[in-house]
N, C-alpha and C positions, 0 to 999 in steps of 0.2 A: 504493500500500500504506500510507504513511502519513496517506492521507486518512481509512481504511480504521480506522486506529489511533485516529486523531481522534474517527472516528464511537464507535465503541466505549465510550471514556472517556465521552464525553457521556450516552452511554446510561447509562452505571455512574450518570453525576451525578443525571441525568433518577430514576432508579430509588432516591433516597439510597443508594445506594453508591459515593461517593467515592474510598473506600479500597479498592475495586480497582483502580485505575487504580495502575499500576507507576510507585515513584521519588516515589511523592508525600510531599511532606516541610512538616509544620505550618511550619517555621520558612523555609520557603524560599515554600512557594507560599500558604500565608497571613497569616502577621506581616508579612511582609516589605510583603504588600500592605498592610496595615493601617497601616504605619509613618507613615503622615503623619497617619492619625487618633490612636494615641498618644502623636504629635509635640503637637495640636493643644489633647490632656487634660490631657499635661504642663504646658502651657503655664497653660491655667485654672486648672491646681493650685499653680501657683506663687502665687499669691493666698491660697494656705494658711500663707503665711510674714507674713502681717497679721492687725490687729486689728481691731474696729471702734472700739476707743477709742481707739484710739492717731491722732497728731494725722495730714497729710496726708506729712509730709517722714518722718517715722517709718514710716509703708507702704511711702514709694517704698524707702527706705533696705532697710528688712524684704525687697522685692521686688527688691532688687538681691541683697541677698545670698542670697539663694534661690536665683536667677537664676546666681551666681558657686558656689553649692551644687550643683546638678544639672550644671554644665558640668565640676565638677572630678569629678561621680561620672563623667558620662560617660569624662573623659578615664582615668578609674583602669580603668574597663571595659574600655576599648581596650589598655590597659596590660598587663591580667590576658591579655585574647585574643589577645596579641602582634602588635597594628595600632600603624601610626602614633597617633599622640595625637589629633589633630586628625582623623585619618579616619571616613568616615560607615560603619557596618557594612552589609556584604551582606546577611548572615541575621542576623535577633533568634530568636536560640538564649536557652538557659535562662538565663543570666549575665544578657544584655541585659534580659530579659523581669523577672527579677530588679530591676534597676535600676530598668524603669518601675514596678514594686510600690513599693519601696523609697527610692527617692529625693527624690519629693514627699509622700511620710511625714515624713520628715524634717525639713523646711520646719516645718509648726505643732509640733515638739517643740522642732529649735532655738531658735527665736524665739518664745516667751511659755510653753515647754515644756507645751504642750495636746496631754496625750496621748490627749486623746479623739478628738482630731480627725484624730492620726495612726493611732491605731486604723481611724478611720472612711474614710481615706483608704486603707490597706493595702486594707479590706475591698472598696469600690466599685472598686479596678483589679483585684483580686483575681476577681470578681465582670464587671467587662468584658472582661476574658481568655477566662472560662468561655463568656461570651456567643459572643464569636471563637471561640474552640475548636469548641465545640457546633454553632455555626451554619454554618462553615466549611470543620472538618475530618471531620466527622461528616455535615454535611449535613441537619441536623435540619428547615429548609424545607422541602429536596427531599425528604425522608421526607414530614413532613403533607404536602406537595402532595401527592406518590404516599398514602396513608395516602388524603386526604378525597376522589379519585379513584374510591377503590374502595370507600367508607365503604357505599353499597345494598348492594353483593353482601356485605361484611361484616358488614354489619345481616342481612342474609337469614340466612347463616350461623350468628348468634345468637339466630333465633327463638327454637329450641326452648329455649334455656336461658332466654332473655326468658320466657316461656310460662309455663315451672316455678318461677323466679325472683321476676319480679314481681311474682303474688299474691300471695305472703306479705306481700312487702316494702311492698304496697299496703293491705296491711290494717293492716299495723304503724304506717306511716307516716301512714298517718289516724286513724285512734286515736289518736297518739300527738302529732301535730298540734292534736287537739281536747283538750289536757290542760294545765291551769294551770303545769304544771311545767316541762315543753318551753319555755314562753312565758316563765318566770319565768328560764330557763336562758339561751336564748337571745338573750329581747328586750331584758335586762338587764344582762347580763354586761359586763365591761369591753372595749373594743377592745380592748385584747391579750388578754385571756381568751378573747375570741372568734378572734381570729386564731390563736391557739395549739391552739383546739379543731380548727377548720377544715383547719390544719396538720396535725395530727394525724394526721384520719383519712384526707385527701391523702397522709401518709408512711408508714403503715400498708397503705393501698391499694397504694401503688405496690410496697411491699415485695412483699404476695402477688403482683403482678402478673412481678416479674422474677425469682420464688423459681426457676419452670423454664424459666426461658430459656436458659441455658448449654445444658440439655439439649435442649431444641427446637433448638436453634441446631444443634448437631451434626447431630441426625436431619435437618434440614434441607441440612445439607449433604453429608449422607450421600447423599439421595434425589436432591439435583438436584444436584448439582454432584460426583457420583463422577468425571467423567472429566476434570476438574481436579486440580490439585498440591490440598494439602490449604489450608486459609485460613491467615494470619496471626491471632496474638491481636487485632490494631487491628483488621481484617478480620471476625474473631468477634463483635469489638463494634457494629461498623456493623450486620452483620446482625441482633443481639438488640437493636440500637436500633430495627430498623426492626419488630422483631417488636411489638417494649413499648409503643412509639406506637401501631402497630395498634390493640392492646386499650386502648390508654390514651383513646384517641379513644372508644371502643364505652364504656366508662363514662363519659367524658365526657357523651356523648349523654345518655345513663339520668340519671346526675345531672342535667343541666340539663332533661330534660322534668320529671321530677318535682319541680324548684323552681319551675317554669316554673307547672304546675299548681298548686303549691300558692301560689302568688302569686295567681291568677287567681280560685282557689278561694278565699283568704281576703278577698277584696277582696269575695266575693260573699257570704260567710257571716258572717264574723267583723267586727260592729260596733262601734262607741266601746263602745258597754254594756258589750259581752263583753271586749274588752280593759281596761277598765277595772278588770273583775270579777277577771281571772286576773292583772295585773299595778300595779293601783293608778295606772293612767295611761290616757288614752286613744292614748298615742305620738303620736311626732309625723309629720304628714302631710307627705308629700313629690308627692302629686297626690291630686286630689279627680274625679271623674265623676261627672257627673248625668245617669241613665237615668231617664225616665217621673217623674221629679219623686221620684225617691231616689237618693242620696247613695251615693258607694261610695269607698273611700280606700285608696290607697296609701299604708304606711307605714315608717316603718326597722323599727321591729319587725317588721311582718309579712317584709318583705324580709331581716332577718337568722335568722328562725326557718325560714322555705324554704329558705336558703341554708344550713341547721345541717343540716337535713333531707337536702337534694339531696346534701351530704357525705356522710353517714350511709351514702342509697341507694348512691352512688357506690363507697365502701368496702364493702357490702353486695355489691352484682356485682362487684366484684374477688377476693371472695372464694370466688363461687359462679361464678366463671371458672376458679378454681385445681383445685375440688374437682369439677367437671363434667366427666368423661373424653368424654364422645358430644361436648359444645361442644370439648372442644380436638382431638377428631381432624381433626372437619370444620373449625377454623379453621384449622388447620396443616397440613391437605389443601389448601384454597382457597390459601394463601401459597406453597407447594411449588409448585402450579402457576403463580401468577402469579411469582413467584420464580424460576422454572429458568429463566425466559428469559435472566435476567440469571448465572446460572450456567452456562448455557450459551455465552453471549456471553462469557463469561473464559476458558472453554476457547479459543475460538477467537482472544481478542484475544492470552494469551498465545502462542498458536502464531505467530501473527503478528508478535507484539516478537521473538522468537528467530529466525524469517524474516529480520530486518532486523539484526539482530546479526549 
């Protein structure tokens, strides 16, 4: 029976849902495992208590007392959790987790008080945490695996909104393609202006994308999973993660074919001349191809105006994902069924755990 139980969880994993598997606790069956990796962060970041100007006896000195910094936060931690001083923690619960944020912070403020660097440091463990969190306790692998698994029968599923969607978006995006301005916008702007536009409509996108997820999330659990206890909040969210990857994937696609062509497309149409003409440069080449004794170039412009574009489309079907009732029934039909397996499979794993209780 407890093989039985085994199998079960695995399937949850297998399925990105992690969070059905009963008793699962971040701080126990994830941190914990991580521990020797933000043992190993801590460690490189203690080199955040140096300079580069400073002579070589000035670093080691800086890297001692950093070194003598993180041992006494540690020991204050153990202090607070009412452990020995010297004991190593079982679980990295909030406190501890706190400590790895906060204690290699510390280090380039102490010593040369560069608080950018401790900004910068908060932010990057800040930031490796999520990475664990997300990828571990959530399962966000096991989700794209499962997700790119099923991506044909989910493309099928979004013909029809493909169909009605993409002409427009195909007329817009060539037209708009072939216009001094787009290229003046694009080809020109600063890296961060560009990354910020790009952001943009990536955060935009994804908004519409999880506006009715709560609600799917329910009906989904409504339909496949009534002869279950009702889900947990954690529980709800594995589920709408696993829904949001779905579609996140399905605009993924749309956006990178249509960068994809329009890369293809400008290397075939769009000359030194014409780049010249719309942006006072011929840009710079990043590969050249010689077909039949003519020339054809890949460039960052052209490569950052597809990639302005492929966003655009991509937020473009995110949004005609939200506002398409026929695309959301049948994609939320097709998930209900490949879904109830795994709703099914919790009914009977819990019956099982209370079997052995």
């Amino acid at each position: 029976m407890t093989s039985d139980v085994s199998a079960y969880e695995r399937q949850f994993r297998r399925a990105g849902l992690p969070l059905f598997v009963e008793g699962f606790s971040a701080s126990t069956d994830v941190f914990n495992r991580a521990a020797p990796l933000l043992g190993v962060i801590v460690l490189a970041e203690l080199l955040g208590a140096g300079q580069l100007d400073w002579s070589w006896w000035q670093n080691l000195l800086a890297l001692l007392g950093g070194l003598a910094v993180v041992i006494a936060g540690i020991a204050a931690i153990n202090v607070v959790q009412k452990r020995p001083i010297s004991a190593m923690p079982r679980r990295l619960g909030k406190t501890e987790l706190a400590g790895f944020v906060v204690l290699p912070a510390l280090l380039p403020l102490i010593f040369g008080g560069q608080l950018g660097s401790a900004a910068a440091t908060v932010l990057i463990n800040l930031a490796i945490l999520a990475v664990i969190y997300g990828v571990f306790v959530y399962g966000l692998l096991a989700i794209l695996r499962w997700v790119l698994g099923r991506l044909a029968g989910q493309l099928a599923s979004s013909l029809g909104l493909f169909a009605k969607a993409v002409p427009l978006l195909a007329i817009f995006v060539l037209l708009s393609f072939t216009t001094e301005e787009v290229w003046d916008i694009f080809g020109l702007m600063s890296d961060v202006a560009y990354v910020g536009v790009i952001g943009l409509f990536v955060v935009f996108g994804s908004a519409f994308l999880t506006v009715r997820i709560p609600r799917e999330t329910r009906r989904l659990e409504r339909e496949a999973g009534a002869a279950a206890p009702p889900l947990r909040r954690a529980q709800r969210i594995n589920v709408g993660l696993v829904l949001f990857v779905s579609q996140a994937v399905q605009v993924m696609f749309v956006g990178l074919t249509i960068g994809l062509f329009f890369v293809v497309f400008g290397m075939l149409a769009v000359d030194a001349a014409l780049r010249t003409e719309w942006m006072n440069t011929a840009g710079t080449d990043l590969v050249s191809v010689t077909i039949a004794g003519e020339s054809f170039q890949l460039t960052e412009e052209l490569l950052r105006v597809a990639g302005g574009l492929a966003a655009f489309s991509g937020f473009y079907f995110a949004v005609a994902m939200l506002t398409d009732t026929t695309y959301r029934e049948e994609f939320l039909t097709e998930l209900t069924d490949e879904m109830g397996a795994s709703f099914k499979a919790r009914s009977e794993y819990l019956r099982l755990l209370a079997a052995v209780a």
